[in-house]
N, CA, C and O atoms as CSV, one atom per row, in Angstrom:
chain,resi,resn,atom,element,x,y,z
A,1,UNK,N,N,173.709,-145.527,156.038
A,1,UNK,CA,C,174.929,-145.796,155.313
A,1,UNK,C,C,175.233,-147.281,155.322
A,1,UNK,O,O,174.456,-148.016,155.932
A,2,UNK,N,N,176.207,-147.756,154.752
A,2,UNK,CA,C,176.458,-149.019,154.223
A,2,UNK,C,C,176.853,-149.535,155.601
A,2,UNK,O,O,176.451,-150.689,155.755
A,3,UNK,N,N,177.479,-149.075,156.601
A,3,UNK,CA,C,177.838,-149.587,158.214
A,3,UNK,C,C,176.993,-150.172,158.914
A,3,UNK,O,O,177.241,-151.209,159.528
A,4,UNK,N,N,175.254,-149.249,158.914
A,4,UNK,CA,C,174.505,-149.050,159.613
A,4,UNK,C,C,174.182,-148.648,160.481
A,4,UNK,O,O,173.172,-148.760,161.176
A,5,UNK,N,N,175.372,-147.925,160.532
A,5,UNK,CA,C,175.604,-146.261,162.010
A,5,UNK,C,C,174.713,-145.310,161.683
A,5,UNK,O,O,174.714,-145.096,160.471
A,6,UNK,N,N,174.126,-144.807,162.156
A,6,UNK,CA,C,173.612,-143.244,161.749
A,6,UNK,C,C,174.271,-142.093,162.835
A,6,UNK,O,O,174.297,-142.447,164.014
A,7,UNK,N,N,174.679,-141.054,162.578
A,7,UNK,CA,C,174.597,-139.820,162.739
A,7,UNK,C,C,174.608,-139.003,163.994
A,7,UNK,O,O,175.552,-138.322,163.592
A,8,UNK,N,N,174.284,-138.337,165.533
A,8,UNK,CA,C,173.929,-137.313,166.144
A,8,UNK,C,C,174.682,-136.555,166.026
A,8,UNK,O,O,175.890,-136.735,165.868
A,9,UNK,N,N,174.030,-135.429,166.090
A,9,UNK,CA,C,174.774,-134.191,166.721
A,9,UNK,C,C,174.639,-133.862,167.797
A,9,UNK,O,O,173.538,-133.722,168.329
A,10,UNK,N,N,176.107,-133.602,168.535
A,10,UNK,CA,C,175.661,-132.688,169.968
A,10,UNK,C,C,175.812,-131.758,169.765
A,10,UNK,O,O,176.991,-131.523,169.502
A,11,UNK,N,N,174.939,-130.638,169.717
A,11,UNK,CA,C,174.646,-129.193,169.490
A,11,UNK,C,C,174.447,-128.666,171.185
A,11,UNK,O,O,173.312,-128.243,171.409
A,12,UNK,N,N,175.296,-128.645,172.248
A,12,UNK,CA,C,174.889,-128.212,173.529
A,12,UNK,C,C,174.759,-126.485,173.754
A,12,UNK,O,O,174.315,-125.814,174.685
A,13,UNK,N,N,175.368,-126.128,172.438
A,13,UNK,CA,C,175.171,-124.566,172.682
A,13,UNK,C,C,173.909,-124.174,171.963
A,13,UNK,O,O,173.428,-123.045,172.062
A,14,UNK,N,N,173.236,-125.414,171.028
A,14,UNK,CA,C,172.421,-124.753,170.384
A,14,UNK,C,C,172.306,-123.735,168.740
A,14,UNK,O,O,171.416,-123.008,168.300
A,15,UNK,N,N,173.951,-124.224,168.087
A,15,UNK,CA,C,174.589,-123.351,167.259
A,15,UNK,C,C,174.311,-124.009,165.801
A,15,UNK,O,O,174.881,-123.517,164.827
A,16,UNK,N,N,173.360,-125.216,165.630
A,16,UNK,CA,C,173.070,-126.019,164.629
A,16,UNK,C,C,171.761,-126.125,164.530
A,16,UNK,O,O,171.375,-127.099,163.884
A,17,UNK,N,N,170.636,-125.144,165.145
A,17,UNK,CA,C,169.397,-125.432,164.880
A,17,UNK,C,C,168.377,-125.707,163.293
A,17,UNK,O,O,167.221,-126.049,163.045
A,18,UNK,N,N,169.755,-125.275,162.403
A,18,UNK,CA,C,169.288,-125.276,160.818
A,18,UNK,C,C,169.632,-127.091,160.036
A,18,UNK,O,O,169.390,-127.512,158.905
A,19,UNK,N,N,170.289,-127.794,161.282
A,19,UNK,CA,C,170.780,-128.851,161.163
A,19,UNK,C,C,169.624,-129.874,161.155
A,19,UNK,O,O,169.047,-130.055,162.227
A,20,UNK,N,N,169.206,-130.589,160.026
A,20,UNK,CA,C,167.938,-131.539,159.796
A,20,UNK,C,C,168.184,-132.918,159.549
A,20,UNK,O,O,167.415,-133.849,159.792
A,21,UNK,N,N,169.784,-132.995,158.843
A,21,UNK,CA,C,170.006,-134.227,158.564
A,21,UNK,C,C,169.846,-135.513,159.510
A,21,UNK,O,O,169.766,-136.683,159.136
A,22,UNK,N,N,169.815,-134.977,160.944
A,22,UNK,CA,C,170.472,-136.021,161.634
A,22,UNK,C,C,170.022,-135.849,162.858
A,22,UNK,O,O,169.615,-134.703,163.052
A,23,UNK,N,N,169.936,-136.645,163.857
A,23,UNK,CA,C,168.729,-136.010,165.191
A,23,UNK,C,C,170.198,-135.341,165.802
A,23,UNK,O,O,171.369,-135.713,165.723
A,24,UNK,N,N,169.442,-134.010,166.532
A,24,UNK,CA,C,170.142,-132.946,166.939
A,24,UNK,C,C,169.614,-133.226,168.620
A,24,UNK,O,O,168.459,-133.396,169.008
A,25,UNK,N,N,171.085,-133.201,169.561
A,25,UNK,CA,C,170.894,-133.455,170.756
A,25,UNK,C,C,171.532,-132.552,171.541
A,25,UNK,O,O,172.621,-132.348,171.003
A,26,UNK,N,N,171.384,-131.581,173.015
A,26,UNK,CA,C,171.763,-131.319,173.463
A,26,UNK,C,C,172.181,-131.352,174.656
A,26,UNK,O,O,172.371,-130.403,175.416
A,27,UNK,N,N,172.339,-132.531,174.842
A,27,UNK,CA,C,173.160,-132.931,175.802
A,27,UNK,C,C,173.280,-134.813,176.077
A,27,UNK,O,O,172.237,-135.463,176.006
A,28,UNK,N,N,174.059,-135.229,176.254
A,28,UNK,CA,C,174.763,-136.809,176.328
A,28,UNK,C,C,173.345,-137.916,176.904
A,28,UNK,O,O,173.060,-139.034,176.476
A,29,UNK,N,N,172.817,-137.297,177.745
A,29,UNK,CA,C,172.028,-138.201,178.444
A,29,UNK,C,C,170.695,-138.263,177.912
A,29,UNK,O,O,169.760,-138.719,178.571
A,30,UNK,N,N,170.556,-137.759,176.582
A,30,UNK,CA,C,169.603,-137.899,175.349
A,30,UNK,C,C,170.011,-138.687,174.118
A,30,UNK,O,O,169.330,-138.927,173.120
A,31,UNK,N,N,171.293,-139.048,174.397
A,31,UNK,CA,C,171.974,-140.710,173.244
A,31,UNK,C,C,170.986,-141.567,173.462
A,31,UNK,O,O,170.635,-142.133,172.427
A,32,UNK,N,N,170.128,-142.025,174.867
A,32,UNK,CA,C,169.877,-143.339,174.830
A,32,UNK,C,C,168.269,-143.249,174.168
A,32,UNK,O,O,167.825,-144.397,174.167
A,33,UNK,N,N,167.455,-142.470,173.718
A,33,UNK,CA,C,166.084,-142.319,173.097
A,33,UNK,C,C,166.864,-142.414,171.736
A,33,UNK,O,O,166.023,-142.161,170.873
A,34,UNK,N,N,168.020,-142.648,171.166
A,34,UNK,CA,C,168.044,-142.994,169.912
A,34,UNK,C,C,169.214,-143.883,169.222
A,34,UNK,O,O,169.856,-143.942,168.174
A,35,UNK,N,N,169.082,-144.553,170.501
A,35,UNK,CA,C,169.261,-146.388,170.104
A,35,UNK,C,C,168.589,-147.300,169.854
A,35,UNK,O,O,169.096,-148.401,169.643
């Protein structure tokens, strides 16, 4: 996007596995592999 932010999801239950747009994470201490 025009910011240059992109996107995660925290999916910790697992309830967005159809979710592609955007890297899908489940749990916080997996933010830093996508900085």
């Amino acid at each position: 996007n025009e910011a240059g932010m992109r996107g995660i999801l925290l999916d910790r239950g697992g309830y967005f596995e159809e979710t592609t747009d955007c890297p899908r994470i489940r749990s916080l201490t997996e933010v830093a592999k996508h900085l």
